[in-house]
DRENDO-1510 file (C-alpha; in Angstrom, 1 decimal, always signed):
<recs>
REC; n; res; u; v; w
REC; 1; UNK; +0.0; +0.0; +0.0 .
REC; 2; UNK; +0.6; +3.8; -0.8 .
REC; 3; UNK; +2.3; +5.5; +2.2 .
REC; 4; UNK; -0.4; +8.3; +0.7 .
REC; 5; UNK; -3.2; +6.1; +0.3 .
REC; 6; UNK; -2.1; +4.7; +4.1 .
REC; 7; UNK; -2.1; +8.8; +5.1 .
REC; 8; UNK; -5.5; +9.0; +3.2 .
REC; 9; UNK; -7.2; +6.9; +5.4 .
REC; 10; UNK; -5.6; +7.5; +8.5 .
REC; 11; UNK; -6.8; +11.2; +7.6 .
REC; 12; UNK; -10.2; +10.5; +7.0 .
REC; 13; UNK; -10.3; +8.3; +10.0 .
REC; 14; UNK; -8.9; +10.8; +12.0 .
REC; 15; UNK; -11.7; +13.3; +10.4 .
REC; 16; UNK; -14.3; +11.0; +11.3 .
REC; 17; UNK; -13.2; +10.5; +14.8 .
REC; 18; UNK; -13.5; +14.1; +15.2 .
REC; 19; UNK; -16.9; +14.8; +13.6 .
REC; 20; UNK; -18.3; +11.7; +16.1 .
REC; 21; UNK; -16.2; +14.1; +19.2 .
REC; 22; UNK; -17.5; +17.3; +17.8 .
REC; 23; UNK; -21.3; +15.5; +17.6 .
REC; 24; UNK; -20.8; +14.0; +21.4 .
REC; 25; UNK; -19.4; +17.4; +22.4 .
REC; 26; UNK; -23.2; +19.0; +21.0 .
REC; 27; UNK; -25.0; +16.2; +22.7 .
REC; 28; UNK; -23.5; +16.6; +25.9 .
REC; 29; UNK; -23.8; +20.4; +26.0 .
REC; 30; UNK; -27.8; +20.2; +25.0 .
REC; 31; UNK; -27.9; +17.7; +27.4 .
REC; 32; UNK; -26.1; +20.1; +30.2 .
REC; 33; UNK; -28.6; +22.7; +29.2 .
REC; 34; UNK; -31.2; +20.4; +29.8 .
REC; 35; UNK; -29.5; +19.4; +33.5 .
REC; 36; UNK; -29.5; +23.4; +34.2 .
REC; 37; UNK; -33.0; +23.7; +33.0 .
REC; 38; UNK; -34.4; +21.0; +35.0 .
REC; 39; UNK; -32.1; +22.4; +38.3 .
REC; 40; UNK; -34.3; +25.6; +37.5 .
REC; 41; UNK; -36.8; +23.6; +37.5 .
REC; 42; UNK; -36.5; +22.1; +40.7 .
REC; 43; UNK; -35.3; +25.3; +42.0 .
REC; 44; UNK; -38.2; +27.3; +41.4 .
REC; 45; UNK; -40.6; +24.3; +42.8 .
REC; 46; UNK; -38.5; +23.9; +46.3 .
REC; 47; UNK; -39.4; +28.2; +46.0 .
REC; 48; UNK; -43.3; +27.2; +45.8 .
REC; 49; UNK; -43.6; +24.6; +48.3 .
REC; 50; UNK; -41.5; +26.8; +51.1 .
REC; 51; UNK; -44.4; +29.5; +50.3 .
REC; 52; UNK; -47.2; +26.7; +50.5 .
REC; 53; UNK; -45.5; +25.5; +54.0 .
REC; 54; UNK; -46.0; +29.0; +55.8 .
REC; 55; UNK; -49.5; +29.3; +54.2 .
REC; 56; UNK; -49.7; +26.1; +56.1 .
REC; 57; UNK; -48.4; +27.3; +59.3 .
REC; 58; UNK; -50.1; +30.9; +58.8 .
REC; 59; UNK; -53.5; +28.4; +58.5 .
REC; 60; UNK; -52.6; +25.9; +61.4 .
REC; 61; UNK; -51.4; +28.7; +63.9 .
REC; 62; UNK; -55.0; +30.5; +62.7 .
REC; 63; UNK; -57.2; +27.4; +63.3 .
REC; 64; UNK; -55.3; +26.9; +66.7 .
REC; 65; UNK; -56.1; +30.7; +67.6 .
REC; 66; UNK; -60.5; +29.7; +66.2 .
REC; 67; UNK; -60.1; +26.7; +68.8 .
REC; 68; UNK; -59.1; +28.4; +71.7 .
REC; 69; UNK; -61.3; +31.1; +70.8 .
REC; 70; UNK; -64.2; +28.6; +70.4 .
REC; 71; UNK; -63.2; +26.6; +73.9 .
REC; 72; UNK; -63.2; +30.3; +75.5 .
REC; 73; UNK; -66.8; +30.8; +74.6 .
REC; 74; UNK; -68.0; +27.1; +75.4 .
REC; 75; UNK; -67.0; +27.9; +79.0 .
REC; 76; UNK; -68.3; +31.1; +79.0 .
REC; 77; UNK; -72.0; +29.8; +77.5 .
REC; 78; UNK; -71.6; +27.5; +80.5 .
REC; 79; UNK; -70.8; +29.8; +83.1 .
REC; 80; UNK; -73.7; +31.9; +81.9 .
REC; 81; UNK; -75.9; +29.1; +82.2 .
REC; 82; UNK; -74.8; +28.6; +85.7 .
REC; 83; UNK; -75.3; +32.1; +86.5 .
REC; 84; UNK; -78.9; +32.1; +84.6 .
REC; 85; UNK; -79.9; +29.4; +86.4 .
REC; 86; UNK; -79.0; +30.8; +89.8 .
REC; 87; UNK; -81.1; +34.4; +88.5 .
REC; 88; UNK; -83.7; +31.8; +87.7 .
REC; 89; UNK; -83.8; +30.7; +91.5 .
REC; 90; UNK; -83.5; +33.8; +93.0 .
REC; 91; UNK; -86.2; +35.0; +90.9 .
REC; 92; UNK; -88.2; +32.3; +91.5 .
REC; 93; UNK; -87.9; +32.8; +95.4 .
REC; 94; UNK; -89.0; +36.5; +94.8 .
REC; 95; UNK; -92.0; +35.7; +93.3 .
REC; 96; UNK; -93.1; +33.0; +95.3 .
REC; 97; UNK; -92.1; +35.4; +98.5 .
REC; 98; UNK; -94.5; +37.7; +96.7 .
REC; 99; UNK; -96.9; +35.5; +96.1 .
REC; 100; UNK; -97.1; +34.4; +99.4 .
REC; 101; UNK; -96.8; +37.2; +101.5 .
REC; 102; UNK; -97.0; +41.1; +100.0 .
REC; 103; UNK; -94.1; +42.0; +100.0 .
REC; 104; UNK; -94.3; +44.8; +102.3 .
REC; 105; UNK; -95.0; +43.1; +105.5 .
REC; 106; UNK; -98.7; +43.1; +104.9 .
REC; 107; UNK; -101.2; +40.5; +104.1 .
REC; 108; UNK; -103.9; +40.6; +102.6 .
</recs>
């Protein structure tokens, strides 16, 4: 063989093996755009579930402030029923003392 037919392929073989690294090269940079896109990505998500997780706390710390709230006024409904039934008595007593006797000292 031709030391320039032996050069002629080694050069094209060479050539080749350069287009495949300058193609691998392109794949590999898409495929790092891709990476930095889907970091983004992933970025901007980890952003939108640390604002969902203090809407969640805003919401928990306000539905534990509505309980308390709500357990506050049970007990007070119940200390006003206490207190109504006890006007209730008293009332009752005032009216039967009426009833039974003037009121003034005086029967009738």
């Amino acid at each position: 063989m031709q030391p320039e037919v032996r050069f002629a392929k080694i050069e094209a073989i060479l050539h080749a093996m350069a287009e495949r690294m300058q193609q691998a090269d392109r794949r590999m940079d898409r495929a790092d755009e891709r990476m930095d896109r889907a970091e983004q990505r992933m970025d901007r998500a980890e952003l939108r579930m640390d604002r969902a997780e203090q809407r969640m706390q805003k919401f928990d710390q306000r539905l534990e402030a509505t309980r308390r709230l709500v357990q506050a006024g049970m007990k007070i409904v119940i200390q006003n029923n206490v207190h109504l039934k006890e006007l209730q008595r008293a009332q009752t007593a005032f009216l039967d003392s009426l009833r039974k006797g003037g009121g003034n000292g005086h029967q009738r």
